[in-house]
N, CA, C and O atoms as CSV, one atom per row, in Angstrom:
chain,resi,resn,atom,element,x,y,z
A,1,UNK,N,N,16.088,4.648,1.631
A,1,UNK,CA,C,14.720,4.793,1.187
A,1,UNK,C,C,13.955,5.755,2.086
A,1,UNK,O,O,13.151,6.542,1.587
A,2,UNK,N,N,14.235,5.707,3.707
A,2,UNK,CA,C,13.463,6.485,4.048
A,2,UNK,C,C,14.063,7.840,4.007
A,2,UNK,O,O,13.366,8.744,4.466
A,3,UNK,N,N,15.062,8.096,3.608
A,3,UNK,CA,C,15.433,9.288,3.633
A,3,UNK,C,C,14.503,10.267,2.121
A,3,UNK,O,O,14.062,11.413,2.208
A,4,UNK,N,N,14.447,9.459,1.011
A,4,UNK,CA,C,14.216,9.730,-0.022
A,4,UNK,C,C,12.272,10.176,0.556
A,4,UNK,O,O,11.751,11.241,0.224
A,5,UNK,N,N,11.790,9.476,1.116
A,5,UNK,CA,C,10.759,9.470,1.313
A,5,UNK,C,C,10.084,10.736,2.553
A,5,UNK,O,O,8.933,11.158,2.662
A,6,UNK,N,N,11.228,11.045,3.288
A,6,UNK,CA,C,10.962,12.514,4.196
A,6,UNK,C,C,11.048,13.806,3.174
A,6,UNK,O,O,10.363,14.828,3.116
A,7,UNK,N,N,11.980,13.422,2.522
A,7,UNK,CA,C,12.480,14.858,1.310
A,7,UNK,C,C,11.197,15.046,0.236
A,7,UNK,O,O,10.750,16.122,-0.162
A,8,UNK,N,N,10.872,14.105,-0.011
A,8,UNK,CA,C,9.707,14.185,-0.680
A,8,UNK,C,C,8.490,13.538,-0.360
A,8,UNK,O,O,8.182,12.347,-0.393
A,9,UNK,N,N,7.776,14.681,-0.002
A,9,UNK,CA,C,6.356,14.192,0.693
A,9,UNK,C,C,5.250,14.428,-0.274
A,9,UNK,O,O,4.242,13.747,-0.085
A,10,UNK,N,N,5.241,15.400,-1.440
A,10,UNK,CA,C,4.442,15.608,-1.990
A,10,UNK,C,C,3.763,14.037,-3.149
A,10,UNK,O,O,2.667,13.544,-3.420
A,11,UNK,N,N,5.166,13.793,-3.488
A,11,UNK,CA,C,5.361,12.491,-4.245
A,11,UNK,C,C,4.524,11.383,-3.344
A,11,UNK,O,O,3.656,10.617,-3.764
A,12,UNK,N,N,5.054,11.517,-1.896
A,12,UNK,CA,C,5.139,10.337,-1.469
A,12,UNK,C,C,3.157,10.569,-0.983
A,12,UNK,O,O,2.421,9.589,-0.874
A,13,UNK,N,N,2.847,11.479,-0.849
A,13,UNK,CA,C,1.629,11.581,-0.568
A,13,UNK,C,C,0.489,11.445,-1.617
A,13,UNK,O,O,-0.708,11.190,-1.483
A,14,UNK,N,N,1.257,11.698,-2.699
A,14,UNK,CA,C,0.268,11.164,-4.123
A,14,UNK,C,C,0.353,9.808,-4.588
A,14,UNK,O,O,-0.456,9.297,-5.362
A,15,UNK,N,N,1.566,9.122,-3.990
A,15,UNK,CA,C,1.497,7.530,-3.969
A,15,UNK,C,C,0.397,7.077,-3.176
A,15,UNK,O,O,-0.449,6.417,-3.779
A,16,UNK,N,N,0.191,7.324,-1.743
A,16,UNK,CA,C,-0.683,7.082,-0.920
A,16,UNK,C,C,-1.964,7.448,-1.488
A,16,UNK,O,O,-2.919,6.680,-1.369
A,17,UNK,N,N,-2.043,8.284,-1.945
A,17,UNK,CA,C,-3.830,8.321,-2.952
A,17,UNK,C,C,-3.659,7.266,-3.684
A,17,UNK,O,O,-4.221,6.219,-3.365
A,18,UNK,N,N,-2.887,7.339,-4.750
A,18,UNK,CA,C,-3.113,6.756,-5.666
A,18,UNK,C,C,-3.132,5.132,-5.566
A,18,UNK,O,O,-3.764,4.401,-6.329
A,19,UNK,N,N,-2.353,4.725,-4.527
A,19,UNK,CA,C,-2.619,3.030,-4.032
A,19,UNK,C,C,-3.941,3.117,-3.311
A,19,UNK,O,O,-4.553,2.087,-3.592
A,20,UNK,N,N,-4.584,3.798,-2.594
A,20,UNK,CA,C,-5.431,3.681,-1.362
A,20,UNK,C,C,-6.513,3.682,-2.284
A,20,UNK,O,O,-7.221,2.679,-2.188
A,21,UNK,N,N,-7.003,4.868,-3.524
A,21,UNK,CA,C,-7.746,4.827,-4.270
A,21,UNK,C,C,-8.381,3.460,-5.350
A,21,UNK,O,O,-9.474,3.030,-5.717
A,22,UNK,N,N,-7.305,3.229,-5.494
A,22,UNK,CA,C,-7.590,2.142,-6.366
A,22,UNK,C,C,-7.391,0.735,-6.098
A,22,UNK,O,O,-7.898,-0.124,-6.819
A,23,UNK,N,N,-6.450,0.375,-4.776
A,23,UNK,CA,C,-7.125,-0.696,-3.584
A,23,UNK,C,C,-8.094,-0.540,-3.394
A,23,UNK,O,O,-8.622,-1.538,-3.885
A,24,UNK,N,N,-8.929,0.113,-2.946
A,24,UNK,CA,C,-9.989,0.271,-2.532
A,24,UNK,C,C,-11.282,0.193,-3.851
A,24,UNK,O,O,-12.394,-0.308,-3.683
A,25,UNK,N,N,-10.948,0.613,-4.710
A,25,UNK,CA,C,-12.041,0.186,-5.615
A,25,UNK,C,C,-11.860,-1.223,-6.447
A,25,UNK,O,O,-12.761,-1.658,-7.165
A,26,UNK,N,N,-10.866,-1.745,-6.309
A,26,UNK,CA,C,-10.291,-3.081,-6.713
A,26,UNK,C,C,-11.128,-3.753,-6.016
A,26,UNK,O,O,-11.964,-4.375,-6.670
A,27,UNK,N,N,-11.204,-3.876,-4.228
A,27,UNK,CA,C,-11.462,-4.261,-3.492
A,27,UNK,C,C,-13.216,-4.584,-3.493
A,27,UNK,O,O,-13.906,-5.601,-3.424
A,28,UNK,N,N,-13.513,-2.881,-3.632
A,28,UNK,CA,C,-15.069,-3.341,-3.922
A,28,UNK,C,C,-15.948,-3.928,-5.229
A,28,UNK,O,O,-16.977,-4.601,-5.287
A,29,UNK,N,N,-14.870,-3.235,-6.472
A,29,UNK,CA,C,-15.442,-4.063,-7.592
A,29,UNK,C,C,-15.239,-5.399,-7.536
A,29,UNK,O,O,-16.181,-6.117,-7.869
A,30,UNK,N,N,-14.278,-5.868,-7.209
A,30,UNK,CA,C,-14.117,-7.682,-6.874
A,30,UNK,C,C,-15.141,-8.492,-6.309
A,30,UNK,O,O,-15.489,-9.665,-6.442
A,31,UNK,N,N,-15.625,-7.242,-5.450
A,31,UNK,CA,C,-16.499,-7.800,-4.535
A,31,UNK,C,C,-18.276,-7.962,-5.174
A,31,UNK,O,O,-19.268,-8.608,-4.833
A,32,UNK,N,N,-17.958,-7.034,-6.190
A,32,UNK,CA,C,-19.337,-7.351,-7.237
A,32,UNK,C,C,-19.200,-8.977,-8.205
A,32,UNK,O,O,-20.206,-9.660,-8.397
A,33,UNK,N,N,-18.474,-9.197,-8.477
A,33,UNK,CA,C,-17.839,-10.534,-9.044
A,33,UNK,C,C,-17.890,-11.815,-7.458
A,33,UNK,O,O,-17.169,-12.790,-7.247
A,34,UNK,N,N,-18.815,-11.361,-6.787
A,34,UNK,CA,C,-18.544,-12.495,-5.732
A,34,UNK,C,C,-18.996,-14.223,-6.105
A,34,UNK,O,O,-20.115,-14.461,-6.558
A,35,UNK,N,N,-18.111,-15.201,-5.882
A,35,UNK,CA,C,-18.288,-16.490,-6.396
A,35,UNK,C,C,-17.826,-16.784,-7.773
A,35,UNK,O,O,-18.141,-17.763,-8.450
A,36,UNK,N,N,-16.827,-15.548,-8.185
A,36,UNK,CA,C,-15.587,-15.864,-9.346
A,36,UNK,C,C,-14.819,-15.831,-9.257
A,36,UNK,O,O,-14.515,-14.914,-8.494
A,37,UNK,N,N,-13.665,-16.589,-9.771
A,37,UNK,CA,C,-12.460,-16.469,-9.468
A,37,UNK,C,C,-11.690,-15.005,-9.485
A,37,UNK,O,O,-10.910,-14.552,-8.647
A,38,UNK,N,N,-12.194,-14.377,-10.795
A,38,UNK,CA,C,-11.736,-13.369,-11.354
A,38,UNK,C,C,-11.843,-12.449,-10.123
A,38,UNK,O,O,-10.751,-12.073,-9.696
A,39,UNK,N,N,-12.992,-11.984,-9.426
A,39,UNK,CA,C,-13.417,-11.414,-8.325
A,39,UNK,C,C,-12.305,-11.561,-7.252
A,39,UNK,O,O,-11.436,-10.721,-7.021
A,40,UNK,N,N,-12.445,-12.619,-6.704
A,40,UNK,CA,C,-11.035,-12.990,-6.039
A,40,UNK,C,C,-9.717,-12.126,-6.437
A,40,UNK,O,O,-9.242,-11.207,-5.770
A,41,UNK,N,N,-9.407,-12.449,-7.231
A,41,UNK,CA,C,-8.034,-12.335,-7.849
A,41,UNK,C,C,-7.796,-10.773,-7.958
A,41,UNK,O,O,-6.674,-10.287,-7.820
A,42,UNK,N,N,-8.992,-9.978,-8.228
A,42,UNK,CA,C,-9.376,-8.601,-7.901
A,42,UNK,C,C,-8.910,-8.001,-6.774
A,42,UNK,O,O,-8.202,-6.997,-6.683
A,43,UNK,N,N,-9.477,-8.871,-5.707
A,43,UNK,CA,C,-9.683,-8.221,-4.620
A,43,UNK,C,C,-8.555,-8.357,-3.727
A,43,UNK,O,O,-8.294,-7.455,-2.931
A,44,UNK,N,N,-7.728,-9.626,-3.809
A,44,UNK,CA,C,-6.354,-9.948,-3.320
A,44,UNK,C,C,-5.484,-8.726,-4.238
A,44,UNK,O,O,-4.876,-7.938,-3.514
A,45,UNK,N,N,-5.362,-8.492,-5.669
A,45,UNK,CA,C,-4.887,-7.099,-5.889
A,45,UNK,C,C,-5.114,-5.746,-5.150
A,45,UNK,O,O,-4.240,-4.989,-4.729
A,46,UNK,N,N,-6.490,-5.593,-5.076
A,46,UNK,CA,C,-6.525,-4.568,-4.313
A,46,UNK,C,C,-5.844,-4.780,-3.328
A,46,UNK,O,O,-4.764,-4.191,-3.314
A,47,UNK,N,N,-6.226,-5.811,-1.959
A,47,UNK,CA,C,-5.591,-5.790,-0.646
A,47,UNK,C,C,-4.195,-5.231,-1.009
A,47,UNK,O,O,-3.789,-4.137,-0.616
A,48,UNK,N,N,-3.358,-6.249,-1.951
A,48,UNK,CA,C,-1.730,-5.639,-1.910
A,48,UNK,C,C,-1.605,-4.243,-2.098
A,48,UNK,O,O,-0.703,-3.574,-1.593
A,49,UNK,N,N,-2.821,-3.641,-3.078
A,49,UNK,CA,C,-2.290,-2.229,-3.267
A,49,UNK,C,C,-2.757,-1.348,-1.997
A,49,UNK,O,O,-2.071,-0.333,-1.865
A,50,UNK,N,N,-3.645,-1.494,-1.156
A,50,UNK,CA,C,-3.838,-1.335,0.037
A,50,UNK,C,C,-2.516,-0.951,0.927
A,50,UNK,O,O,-2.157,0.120,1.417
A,51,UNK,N,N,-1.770,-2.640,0.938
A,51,UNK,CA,C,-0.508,-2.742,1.873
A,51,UNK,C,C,0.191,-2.082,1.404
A,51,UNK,O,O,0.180,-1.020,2.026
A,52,UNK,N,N,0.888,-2.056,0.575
A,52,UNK,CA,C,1.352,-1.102,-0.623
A,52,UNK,C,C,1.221,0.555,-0.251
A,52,UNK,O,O,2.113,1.197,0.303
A,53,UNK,N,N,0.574,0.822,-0.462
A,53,UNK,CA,C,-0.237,2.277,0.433
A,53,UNK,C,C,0.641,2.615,1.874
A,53,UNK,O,O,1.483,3.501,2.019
A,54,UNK,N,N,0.147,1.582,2.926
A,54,UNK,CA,C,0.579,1.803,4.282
A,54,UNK,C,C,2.269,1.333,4.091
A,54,UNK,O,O,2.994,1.810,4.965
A,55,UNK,N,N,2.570,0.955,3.644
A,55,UNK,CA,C,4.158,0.512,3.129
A,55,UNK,C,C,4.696,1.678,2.885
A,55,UNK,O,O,5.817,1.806,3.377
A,56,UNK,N,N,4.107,2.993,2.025
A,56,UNK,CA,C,4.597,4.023,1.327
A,56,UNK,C,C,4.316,4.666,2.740
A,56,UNK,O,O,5.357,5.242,3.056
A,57,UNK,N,N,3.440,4.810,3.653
A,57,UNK,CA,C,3.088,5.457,4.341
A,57,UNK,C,C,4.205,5.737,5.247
A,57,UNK,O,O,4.684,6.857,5.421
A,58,UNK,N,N,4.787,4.110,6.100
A,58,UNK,CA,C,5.487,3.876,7.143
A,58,UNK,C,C,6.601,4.221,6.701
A,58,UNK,O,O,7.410,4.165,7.627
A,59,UNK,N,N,7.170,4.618,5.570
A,59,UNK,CA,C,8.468,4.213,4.971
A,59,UNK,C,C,9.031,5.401,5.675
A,59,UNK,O,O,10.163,5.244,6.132
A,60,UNK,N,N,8.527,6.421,5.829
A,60,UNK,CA,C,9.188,7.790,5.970
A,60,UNK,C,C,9.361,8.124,7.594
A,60,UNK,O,O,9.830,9.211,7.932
A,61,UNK,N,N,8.921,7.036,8.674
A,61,UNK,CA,C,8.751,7.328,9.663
A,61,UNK,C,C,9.586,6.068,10.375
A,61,UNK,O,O,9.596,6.032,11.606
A,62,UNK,N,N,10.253,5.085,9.656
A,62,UNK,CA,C,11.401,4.619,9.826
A,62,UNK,C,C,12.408,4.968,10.738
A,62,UNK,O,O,13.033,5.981,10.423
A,63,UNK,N,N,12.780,4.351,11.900
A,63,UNK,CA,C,13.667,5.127,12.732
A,63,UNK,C,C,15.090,4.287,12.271
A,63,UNK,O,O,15.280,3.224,12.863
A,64,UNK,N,N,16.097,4.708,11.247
A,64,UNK,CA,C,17.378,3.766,11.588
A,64,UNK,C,C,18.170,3.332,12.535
A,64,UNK,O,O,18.975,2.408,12.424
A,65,UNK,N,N,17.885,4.235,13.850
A,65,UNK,CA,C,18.778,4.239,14.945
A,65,UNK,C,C,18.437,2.556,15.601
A,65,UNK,O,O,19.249,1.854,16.202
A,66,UNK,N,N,17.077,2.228,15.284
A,66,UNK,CA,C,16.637,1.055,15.791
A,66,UNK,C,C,16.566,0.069,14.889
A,66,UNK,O,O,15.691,0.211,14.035
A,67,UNK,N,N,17.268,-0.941,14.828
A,67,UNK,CA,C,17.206,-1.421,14.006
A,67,UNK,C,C,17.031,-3.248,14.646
A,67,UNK,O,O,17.405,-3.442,15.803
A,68,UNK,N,N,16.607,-4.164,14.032
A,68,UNK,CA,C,16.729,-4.986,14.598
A,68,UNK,C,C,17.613,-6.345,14.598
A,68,UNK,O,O,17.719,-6.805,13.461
A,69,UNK,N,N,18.196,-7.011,15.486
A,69,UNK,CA,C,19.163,-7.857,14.975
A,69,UNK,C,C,18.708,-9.404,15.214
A,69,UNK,O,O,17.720,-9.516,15.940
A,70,UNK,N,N,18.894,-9.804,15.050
A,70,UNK,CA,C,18.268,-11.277,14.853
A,70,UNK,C,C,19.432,-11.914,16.371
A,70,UNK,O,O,20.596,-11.545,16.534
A,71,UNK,N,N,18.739,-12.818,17.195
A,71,UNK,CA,C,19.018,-13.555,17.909
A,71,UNK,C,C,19.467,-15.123,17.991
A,71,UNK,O,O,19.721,-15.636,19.080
């Protein structure tokens, strides 16, 4: 995955708009709905598409050499 994600940056940089953009307005329209569920449920979408975002972000800066092993 992260290989796919260094080779293509243009892609991977229009993912990052396109989650960050619309997390972010998820986030604040939810936040007009405050004391509804629906609002809520909004705004926990946004957050994921947020993480989502920085997920696409980190993916490409992945070091495999380090990897971690469980103890």
């Amino acid at each position: 995955m992260e290989n796919f994600m260094k080779n293509h940056t243009p892609l991977r940089i229009g993912m990052i708009v396109t989650f960050f953009v619309l997390g972010l307005a998820m986030v604040i329209g939810g936040w007009f709905l405050s004391g509804k569920a629906t609002g809520l449920f909004i705004q926990l979408g946004g957050t994921v598409l947020l993480l989502a975002a920085l997920f696409v972000y980190n993916a490409a800066y992945k070091d495999p050499k380090h990897k971690r092993t469980s103890r």
